[in-house]
C-alpha positions as CSV (number, residue, x, y, z in Angstrom):
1,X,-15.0,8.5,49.2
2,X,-17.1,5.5,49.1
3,X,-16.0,1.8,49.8
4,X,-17.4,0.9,46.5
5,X,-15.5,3.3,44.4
6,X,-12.2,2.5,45.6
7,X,-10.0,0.5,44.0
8,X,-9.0,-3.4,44.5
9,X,-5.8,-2.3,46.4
10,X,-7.6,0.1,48.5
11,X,-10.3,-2.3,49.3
12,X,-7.5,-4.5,50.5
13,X,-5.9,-1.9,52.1
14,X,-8.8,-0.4,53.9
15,X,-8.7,-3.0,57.0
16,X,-5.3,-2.6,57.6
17,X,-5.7,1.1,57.4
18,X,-8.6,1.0,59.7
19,X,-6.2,-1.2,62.8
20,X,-3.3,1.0,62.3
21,X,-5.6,4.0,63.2
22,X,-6.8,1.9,66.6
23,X,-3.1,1.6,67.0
24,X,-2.1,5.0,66.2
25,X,-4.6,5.6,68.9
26,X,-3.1,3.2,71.6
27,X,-0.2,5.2,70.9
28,X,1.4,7.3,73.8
29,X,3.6,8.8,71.9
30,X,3.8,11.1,69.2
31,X,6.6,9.6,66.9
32,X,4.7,6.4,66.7
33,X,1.5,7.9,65.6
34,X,3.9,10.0,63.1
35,X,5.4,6.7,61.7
36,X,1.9,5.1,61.2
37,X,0.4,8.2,59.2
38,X,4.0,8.4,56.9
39,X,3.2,4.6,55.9
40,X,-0.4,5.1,55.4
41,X,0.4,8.3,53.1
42,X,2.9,6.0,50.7
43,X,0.7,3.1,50.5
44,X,-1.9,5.6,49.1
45,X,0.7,7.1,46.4
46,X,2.0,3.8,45.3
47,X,-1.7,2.3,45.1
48,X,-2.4,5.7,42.9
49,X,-0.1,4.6,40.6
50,X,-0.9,1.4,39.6
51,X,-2.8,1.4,36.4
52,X,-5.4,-1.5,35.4
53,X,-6.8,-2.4,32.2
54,X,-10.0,-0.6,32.6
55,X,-8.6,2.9,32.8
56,X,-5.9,2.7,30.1
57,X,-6.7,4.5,27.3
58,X,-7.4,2.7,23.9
59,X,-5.6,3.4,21.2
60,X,-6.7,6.1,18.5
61,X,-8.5,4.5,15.6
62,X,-6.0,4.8,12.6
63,X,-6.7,8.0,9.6
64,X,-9.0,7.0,7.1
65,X,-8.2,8.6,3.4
66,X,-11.0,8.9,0.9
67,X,-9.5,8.4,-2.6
68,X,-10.6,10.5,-5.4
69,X,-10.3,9.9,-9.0
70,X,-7.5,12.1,-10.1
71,X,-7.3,15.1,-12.1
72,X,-6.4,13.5,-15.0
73,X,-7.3,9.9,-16.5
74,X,-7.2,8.3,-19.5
75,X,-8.0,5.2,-21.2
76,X,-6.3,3.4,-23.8
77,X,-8.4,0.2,-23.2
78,X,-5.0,-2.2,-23.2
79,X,-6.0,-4.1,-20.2
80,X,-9.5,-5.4,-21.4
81,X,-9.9,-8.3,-22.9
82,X,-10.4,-9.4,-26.7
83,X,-14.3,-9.2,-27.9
84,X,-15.1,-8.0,-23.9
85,X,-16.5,-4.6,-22.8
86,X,-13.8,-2.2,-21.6
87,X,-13.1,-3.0,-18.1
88,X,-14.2,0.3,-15.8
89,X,-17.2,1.7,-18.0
90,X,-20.9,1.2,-17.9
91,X,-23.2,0.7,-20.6
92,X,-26.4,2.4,-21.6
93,X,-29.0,2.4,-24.5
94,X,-31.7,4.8,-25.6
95,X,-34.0,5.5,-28.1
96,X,-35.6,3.1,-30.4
97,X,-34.6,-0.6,-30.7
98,X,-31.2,-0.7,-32.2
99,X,-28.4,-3.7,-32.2
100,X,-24.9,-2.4,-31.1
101,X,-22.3,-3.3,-28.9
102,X,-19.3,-2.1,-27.0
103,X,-16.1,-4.7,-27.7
104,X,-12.4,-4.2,-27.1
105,X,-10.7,-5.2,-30.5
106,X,-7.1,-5.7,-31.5
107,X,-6.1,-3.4,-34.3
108,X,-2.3,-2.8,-34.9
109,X,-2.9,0.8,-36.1
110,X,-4.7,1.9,-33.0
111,X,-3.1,5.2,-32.0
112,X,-1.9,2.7,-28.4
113,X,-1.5,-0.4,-29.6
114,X,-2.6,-3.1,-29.3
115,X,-6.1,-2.6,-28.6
116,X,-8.9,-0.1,-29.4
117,X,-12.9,-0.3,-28.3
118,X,-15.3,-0.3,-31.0
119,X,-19.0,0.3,-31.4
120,X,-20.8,-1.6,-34.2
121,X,-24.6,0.3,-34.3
122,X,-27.6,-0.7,-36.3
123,X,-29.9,1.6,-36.0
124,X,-31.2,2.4,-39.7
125,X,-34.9,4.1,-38.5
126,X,-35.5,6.5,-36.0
127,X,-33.8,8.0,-33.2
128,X,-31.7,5.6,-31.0
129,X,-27.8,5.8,-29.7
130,X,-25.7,3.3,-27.0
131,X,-23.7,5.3,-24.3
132,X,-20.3,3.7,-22.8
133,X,-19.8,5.5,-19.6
134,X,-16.6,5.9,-17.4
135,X,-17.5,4.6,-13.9
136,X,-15.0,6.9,-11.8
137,X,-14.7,10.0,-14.4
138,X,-16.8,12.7,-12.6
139,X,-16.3,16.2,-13.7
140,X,-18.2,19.9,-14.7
141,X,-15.9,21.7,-16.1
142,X,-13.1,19.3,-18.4
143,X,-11.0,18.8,-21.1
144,X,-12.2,15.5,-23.2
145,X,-10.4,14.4,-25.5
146,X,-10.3,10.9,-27.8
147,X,-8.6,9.6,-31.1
148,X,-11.7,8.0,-33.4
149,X,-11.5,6.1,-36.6
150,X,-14.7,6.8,-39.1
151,X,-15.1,3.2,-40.1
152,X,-16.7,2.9,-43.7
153,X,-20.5,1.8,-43.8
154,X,-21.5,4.7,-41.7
155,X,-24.8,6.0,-43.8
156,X,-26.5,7.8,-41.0
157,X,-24.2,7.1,-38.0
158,X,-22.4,9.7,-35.9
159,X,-20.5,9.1,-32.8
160,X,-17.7,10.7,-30.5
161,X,-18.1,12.4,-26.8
162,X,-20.8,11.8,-24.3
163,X,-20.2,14.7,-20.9
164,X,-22.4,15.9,-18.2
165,X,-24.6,12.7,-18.3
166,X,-27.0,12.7,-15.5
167,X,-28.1,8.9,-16.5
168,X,-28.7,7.1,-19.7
169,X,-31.6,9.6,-20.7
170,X,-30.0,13.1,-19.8
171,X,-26.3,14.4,-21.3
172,X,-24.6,16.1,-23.7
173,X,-23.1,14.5,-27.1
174,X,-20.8,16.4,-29.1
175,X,-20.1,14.1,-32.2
176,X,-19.2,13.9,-35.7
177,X,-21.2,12.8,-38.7
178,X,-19.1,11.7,-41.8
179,X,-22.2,11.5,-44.0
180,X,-22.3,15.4,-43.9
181,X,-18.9,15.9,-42.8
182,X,-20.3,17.7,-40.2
183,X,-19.6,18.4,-35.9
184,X,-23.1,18.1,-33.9
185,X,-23.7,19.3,-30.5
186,X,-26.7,17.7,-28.8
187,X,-28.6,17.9,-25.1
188,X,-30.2,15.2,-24.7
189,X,-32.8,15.1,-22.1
190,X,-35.6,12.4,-21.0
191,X,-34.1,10.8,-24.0
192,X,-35.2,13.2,-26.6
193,X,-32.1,14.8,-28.7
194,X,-32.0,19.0,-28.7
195,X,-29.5,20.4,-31.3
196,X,-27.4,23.2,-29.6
197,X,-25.2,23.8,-32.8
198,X,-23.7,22.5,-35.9
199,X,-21.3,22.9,-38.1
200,X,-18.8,21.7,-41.1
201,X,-15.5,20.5,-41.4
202,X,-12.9,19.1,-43.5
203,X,-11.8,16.0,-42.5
204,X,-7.7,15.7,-43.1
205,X,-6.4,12.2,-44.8
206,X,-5.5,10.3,-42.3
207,X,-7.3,7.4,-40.8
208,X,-7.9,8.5,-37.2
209,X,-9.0,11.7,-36.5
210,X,-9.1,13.9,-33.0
211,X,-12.4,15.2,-31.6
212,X,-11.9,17.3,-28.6
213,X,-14.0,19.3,-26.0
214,X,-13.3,22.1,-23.3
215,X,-16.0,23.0,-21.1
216,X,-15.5,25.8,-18.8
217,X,-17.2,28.9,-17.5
218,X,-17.0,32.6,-18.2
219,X,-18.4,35.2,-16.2
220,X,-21.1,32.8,-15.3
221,X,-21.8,31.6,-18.4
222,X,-21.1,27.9,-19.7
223,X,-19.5,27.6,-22.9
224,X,-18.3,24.3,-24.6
225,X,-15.3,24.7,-27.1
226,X,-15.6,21.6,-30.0
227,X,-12.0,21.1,-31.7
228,X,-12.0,18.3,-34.5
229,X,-8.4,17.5,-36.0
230,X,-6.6,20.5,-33.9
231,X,-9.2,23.1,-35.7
232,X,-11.4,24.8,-33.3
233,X,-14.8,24.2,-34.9
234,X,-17.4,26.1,-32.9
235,X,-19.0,26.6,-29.4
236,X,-21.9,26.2,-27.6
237,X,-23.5,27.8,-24.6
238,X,-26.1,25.7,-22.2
239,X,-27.1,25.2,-18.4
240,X,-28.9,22.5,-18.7
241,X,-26.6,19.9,-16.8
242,X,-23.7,21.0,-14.3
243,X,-21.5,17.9,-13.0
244,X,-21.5,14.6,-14.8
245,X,-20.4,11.4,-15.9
246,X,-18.2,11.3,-18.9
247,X,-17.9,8.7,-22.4
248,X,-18.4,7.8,-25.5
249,X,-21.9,8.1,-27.6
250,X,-22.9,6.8,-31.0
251,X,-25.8,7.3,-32.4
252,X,-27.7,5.7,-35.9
253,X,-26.8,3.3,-37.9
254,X,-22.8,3.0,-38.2
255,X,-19.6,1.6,-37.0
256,X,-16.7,3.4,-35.3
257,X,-13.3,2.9,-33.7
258,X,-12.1,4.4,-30.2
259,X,-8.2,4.9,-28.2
260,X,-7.0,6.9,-26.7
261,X,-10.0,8.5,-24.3
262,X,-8.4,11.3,-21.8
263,X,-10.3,13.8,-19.1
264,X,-8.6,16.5,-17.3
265,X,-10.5,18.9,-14.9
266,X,-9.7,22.2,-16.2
267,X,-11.2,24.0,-12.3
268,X,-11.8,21.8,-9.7
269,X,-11.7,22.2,-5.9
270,X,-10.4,19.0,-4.4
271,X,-6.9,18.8,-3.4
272,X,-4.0,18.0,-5.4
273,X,-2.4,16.0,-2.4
274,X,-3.6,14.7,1.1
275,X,-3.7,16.8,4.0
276,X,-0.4,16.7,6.3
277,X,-0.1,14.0,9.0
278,X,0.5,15.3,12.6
């Protein structure tokens, strides 16, 4: 071993080793130079096990958990305030120039009272809609569900569910038009509407109604399920988007009412609890 790898107590140690060996030498006899070789050997063991700072080991970094948006959310827009946006959702607009905005209202027959969100659209010419996104609702294949009033003064509007949006350009809308009485499925891509189906119904008398959609996957093959007012209405089959954001649309020139906005992952392949600490 070199001098310069040995430790401070051997360095200090080292001279004294060094006389005791002339000694051990000198010595005639051999009990003394077995006395002098039993020291050296416990001064080694005890200056083996003295730790110092340096070669401790540091301490394990604590687990880090990434959370994930659960399985199931929903949004009953309660904790926003008055005249605001709802708190947790993004905004978007496409199409032609149209006037709308996203507020939270206070409407005592909201299905969760006390407060609803409602989209006010002016959009009397052309092709235009506004998008209210869910900032940590990601999902493929889900259950969307949400409890919609058809204000009156809806000439040529239609709103309801916005799923699989890529961005503000690129998604699918399945919504409801009261001037036809009528569900509409749309893909929407670089901004330019596609119709994928539609089809009527008969609204019931009642003032909020429940549009609902179940996207899932069968034998390779997408198929959306539209449901207004607990009535399966008709489904749809396209590819076009996998995985994406989910909301609320409206498109044209009208005004509706929104509570009560739920997602549930009907296959997914995160894990329902954190892994098992050890």
């Amino acid at each position: 071993m070199k001098h310069e790898e040995l430790s401070p107590s051997m360095k200090l140690f080292l001279p004294n080793l060094l006389s005791g060996q002339r000694v051990v030498d000198r010595q005639t006899t051999p009990a003394g130079r077995a006395s002098v070789f039993v020291l050296a050997v416990s001064c080694l063991v005890m200056t083996a096990s003295v730790g110092y700072p340096e070669e401790q080991p540091h301490e394990l970094p604590k687990p880090f958990h990434k959370t994930t948006p659960p399985l199931f959310q929903e949004w009953k827009f309660d904790q926003s305030a008055v005249s605001d946006s709802p708190d947790g959702f993004t905004k978007a607009v496409g199409g032609f120039s149209g006037k709308g905005e996203w507020s939270v209202k206070e409407d005592p027959s909201a299905p969760s009272r006390p407060h609803l969100v409602e989209q006010r659209l002016q959009c009397s010419e052309g092709w235009c809609y506004q998008l209210l996104i869910a900032e940590d609702a990601v999902a493929e294949y889900v259950d969307l569900s949400v409890r919609m009033k058809l204000n009156l003064g809806t000439p040529t509007g239609k709103a309801g569910l916005a799923y699989g949006v890529q961005d503000d350009k690129n998604f699918y809308a399945a919504v409801v038009e009261p001037k036809t009485n009528e569900v509409v499925v749309y893909v929407v891509k670089n901004g330019e509407p596609i119709e994928l189906g539609r089809e009527s119904l008969i609204p019931r008398s009642a003032e909020w109604h429940f549009l609902r959609i179940q996207r899932n996957t069968i034998i390779s093959k997408e198929i959306t399920e539209i449901s207004f007012d607990n009535h399966l209405v008709m489904s749809v089959a396209d590819q076009s988007f996998k995985k994406g954001q989910l909301g609320l649309v409206a498109i044209g020139d009208g005004s509706f009412s929104f509570d009560n906005l739920r997602a549930m992952e009907l296959q997914s392949n995160r894990p329902l609890s954190r892994p098992s600490a050890y």
